[in-house]
C-alpha positions in Angstrom: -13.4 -15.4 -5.0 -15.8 -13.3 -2.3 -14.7 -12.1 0.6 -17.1 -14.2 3.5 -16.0 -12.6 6.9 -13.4 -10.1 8.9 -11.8 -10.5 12.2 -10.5 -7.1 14.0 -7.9 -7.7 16.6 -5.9 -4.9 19.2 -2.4 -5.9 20.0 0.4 -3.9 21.8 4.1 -3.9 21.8 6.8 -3.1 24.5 9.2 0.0 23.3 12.4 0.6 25.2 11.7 3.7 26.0 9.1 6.5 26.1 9.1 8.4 23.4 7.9 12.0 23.5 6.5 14.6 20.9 5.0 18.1 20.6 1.8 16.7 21.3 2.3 14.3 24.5 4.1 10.6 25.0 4.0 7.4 23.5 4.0 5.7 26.8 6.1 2.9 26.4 4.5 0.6 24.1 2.5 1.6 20.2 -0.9 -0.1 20.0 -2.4 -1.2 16.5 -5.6 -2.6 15.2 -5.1 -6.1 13.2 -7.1 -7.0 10.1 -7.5 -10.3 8.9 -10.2 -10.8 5.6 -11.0 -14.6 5.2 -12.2 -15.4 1.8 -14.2 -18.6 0.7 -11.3 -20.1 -0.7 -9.3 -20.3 2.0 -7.3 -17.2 1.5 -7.4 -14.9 4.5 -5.2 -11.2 4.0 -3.6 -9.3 6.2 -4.2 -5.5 7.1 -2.6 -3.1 9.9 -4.2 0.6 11.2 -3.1 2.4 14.1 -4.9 5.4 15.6 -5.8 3.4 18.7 -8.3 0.5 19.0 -10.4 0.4 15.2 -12.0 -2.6 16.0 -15.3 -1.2 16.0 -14.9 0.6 13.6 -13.9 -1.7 10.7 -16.6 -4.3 11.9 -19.1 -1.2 10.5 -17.6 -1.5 7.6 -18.1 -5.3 7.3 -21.4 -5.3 5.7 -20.2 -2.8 3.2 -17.3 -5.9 1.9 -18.8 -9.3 2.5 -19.6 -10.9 -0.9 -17.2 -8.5 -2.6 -14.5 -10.1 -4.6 -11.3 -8.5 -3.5 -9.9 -7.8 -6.7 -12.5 -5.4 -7.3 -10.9 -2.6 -5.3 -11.9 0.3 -7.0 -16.2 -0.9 -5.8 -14.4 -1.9 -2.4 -13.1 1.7 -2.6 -16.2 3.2 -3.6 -18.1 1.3 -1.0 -16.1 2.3 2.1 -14.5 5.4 1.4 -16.7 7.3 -1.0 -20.4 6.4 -0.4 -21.2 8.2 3.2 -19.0 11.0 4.1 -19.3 10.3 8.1 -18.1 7.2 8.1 -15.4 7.8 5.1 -12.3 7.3 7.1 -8.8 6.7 4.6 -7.1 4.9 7.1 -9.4 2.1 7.4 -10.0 1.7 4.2 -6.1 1.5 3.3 -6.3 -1.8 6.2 -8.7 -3.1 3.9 -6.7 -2.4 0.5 -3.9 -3.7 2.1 -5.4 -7.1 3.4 -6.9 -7.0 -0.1 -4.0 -6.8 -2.0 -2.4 -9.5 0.1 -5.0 -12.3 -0.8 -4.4 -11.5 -4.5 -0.8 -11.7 -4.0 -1.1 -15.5 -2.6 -3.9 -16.5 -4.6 -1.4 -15.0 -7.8 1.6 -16.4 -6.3 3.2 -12.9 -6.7 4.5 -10.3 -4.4 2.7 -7.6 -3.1 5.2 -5.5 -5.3 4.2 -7.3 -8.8 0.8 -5.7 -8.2 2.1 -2.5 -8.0 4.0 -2.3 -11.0 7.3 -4.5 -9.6 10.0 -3.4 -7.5 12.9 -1.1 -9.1 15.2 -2.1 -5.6 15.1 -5.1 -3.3 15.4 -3.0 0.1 14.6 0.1 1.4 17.0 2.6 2.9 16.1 3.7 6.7 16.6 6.9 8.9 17.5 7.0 12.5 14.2 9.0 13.8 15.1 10.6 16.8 12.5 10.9 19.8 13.4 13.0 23.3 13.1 9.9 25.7 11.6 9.1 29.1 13.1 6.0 30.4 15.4 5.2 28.1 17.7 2.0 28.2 20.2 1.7 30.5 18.0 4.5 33.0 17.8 8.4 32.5 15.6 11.0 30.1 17.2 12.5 27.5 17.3 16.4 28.8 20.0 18.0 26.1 21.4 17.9 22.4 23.9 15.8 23.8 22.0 13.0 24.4 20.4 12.4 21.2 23.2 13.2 19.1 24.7 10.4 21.1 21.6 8.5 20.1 21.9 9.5 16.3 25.7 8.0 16.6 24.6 5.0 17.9 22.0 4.0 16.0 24.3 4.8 12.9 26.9 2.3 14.4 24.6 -0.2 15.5 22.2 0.0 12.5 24.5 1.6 10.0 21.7 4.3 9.0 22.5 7.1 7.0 20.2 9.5 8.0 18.3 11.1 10.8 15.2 12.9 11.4 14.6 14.5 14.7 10.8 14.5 16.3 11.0 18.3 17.2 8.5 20.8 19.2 9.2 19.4 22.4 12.2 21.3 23.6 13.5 24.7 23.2 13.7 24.8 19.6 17.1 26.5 19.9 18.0 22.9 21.6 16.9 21.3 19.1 18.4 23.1 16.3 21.6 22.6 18.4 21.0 18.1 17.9 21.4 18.6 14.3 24.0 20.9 14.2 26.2 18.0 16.4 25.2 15.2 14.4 26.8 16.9 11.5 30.0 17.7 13.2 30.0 14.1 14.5 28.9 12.2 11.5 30.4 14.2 8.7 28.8 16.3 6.1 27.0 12.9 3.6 24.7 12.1 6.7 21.4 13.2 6.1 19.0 15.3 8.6 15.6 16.1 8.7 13.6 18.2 11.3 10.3 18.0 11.9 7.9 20.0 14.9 4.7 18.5 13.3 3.2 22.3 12.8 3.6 23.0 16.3 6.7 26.2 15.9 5.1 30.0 15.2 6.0 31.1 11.3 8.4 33.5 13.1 10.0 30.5 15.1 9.9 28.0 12.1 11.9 30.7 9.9 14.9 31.6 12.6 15.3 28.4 13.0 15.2 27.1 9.3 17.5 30.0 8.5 19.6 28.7 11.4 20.1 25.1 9.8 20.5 26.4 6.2 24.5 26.4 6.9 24.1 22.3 7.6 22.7 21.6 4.2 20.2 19.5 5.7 17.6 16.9 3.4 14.0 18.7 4.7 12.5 21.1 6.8 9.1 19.0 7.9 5.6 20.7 8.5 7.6 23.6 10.1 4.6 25.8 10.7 1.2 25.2 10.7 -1.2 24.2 7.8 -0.5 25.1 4.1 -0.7 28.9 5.1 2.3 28.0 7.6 3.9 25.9 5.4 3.6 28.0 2.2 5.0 31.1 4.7 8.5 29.6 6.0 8.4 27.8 2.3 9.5 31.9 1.0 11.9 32.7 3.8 14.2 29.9 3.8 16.4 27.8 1.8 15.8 24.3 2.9 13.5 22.4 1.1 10.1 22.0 2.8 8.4 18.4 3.5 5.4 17.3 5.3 3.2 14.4 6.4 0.1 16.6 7.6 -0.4 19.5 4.7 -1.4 18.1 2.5 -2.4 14.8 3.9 -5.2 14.1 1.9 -5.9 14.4 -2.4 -8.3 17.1 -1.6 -5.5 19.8 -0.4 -2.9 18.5 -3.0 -4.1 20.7 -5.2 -4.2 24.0 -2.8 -1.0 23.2 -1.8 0.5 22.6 -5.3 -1.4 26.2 -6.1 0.3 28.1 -3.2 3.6 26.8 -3.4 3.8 25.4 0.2 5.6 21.9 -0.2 8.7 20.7 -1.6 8.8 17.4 -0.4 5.5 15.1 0.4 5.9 11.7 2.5 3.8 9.1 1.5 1.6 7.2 3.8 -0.4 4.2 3.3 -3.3 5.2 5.2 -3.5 8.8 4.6 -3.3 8.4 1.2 -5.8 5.8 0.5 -3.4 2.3 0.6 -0.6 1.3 -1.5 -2.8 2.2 -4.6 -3.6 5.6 -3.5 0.5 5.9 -2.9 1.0 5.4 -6.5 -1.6 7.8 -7.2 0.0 10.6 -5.6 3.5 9.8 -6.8 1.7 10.4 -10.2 1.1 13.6 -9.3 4.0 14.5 -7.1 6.4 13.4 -10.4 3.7 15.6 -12.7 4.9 18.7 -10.3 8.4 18.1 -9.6 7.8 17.6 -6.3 9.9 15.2 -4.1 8.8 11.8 -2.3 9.9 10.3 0.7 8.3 7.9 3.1 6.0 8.5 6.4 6.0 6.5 9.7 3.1 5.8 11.6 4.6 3.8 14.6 4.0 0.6 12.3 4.1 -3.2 13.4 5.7 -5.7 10.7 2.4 -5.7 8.5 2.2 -2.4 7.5 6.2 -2.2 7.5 5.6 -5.0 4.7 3.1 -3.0 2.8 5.4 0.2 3.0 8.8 -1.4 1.6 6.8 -3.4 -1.0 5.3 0.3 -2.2 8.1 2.0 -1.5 10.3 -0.4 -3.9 8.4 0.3 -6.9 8.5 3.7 -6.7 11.7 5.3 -8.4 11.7 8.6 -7.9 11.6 8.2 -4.1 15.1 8.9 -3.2 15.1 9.4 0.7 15.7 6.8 3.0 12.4 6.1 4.8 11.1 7.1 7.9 10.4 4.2 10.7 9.5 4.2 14.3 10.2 0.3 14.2 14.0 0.5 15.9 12.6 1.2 19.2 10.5 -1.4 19.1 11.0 -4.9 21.5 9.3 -7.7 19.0 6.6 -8.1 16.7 3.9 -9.6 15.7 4.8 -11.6 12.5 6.6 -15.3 12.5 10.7 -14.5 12.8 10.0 -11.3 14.5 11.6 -8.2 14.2 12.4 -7.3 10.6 16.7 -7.0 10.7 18.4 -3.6 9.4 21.3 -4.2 7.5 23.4 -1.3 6.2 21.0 0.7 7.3 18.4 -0.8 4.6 15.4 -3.4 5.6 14.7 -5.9 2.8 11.1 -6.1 1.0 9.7 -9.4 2.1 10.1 -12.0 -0.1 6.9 -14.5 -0.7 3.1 -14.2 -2.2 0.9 -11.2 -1.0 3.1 -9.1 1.8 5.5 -11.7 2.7 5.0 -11.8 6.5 2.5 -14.4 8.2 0.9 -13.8 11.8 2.5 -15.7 15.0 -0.5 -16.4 17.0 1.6 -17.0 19.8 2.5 -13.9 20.1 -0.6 -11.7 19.0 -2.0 -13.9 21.9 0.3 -12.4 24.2 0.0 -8.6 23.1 -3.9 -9.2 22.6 -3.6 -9.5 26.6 -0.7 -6.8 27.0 -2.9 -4.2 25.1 -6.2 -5.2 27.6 -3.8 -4.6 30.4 -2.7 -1.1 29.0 -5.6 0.3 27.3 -6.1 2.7 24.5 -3.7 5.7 25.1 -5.4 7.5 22.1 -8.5 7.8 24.3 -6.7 9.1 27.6 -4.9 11.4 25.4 -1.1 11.2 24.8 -0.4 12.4 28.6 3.2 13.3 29.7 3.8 11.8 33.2 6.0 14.1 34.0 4.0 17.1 33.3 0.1 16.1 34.3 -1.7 19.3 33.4 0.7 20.4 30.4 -1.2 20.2 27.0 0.2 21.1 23.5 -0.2 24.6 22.1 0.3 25.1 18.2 2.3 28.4 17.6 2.8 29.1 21.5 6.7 29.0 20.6 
């Protein structure tokens, strides 16, 4: 089998609301590159990146896989991601792993899981993540604690999630303290909270606050300060276990940040780390050091959702429910649409490869809602409220 083309496609999705963060808006729809890698036996894989609009740059990469068999990862590997340093880019090759791995899961007959080891659980238990909203349904902004431990509540009822993580760094960080503190005198002392400014809180900041929400007995503090110094900082003041998405992000600061003590807690994400391979290899080493594993969200459609819960379920040790932007999404772009939560959990996809198939109705009609919109990754994440703000790290 040889891999004998790929076809690069931009689609966007509705969300029913904006959703802000400490470094601008998502402005009511998430955009993502789709990967499709036809091979000359008919077999064509499916691979997801976001980031903004990668078309251009995966079709670089195409010389680098045609004629490759796309079994043989580790040369696919080496080809893309290790070979010239400036165009060595994690994410894309994890799109390519990914639609790899799906062709030798349908030309196997075996789920995406099997390939991985096999799955110790047949769904995957999911947070409510918490975002202050522009426009959200039913008219309004979210402007205090209030509002979003009123979200937190609902999404518990309507989703029956067990969990929450709030997208801090936005506002006051006293106010945000405050959200957590109501969602555990409204939804009792089992439901679990997270926080997480994305780096953006001073040191000083990061360790009131943590010291703050040690009384709630909450799951993780998330990249509280900035970088592994930041991290490794707050890490010796507080008593909440620290997690984190951004430090380290990458194999080449696992070590560093194993050495200087900064992380409890890492999340696991399919591009940062290198695909659903590279996942397993850091569980390796996160099990190797004690240290925790829980799962990242990178404002996913259904294809890379697939690829998560398939990796996620054959990891044991990962004990956290999962992190996903995917509830304030409208639709998707796979046949049946949007994945359903029940008791909180999604189900791994069932079928060869990921499980989910493309409706080409439908990535018709995003193809042309995303040339409408555009590429809000290139115009920056602005805040239409606030024109000329811009983030500051450690301004708070």
């Amino acid at each position: 089998m040889k891999i004998i083309d790929i076809r690069t496609r931009c689609v966007a999705i509705p969300l029913n609301a904006q959703l802000r963060h400490n470094t601008g808006v998502h402005p009511g729809y998430f955009l993502r590159t789709i990967l499709e890698v036809v091979t000359d036996e008919g077999i064509t894989g499916l691979g997801e990146v976001g980031g903004g609009d990668q078309r251009a740059a995966l079709q670089k990469l195409k010389p680098r896989i045609v004629g490759m068999d796309p079994f043989h990862l580790e040369m696919i590997k080496l080809k893309v991601l290790r070979s010239i340093y400036y165009m060595s880019n994690a994410r894309l090759y994890a799109a390519i792993e990914m639609a790899c791995l799906d062709i030798q899961g349908k030309a196997l007959g075996r789920p995406l899981s099997d390939l991985l080891g096999g799955s110790v659980r047949q769904e995957i238990p999911m947070i409510a993540y918490l975002f202050w909203r522009y426009n959200r349904p039913g008219g309004g902004d979210d402007e205090k604690a209030e509002d979003l431990a009123a979200l937190c509540t609902e999404l518990h009822e309507t989703l029956g999630v067990k969990a929450m993580k709030l997208k801090a760094g936005v506002k006051d960080p006293g106010e945000e303290a405050r959200v957590l503190e109501l969602c555990r005198k409204e939804l009792g002392d089992d439901f679990g909270l997270r926080i997480d400014p994305n780096g953006v809180w001073s040191v000083q900041t990061a360790v009131r606050i943590g010291q703050r929400l040690e009384a709630l007995n909450i799951e993780y503090f998330e990249d509280p300060a900035w970088g592994l110094q930041g991290n490794a900082a707050v890490k010796k003041q507080i008593r909440i276990p620290i997690a984190t998405n951004m430090y380290p992000a990458r194999f080449e600061d696992l070590a560093p940040a194993i050495r200087m003590d900064a992380v409890d807690i890492v999340l696991t994400d399919i591009h940062y780390w290198e695909g659903p391979r590279g996942v397993k290899d850091l569980v390796a080493v996160c099990n190797t050091f004690n240290l925790g594993i829980a799962m990242h969200s990178g404002a996913e459609f259904g294809i890379e959702l697939a690829a998560m819960l398939h990796t996620a379920s054959t990891i044991p040790t990962m004990n956290f429910a999962g992190d996903a932007h995917y509830h304030y999404l409208t639709d998707d772009i796979i046949q049946g649409g949007l994945m359903p939560y029940r008791n909180g959990c999604i189900k791994v996809p069932e079928g060869p490869g990921l499980g989910v198939a493309l409706d080409e109705e439908k990535m018709k009609f995003y193809e042309k809602y995303y040339e409408e919109k555009g590429d809000y990754y290139a115009r920056f994440h602005q805040d239409p409220r606030r024109p000329d703000w811009f983030p500051t790290v450690g301004g708070l």
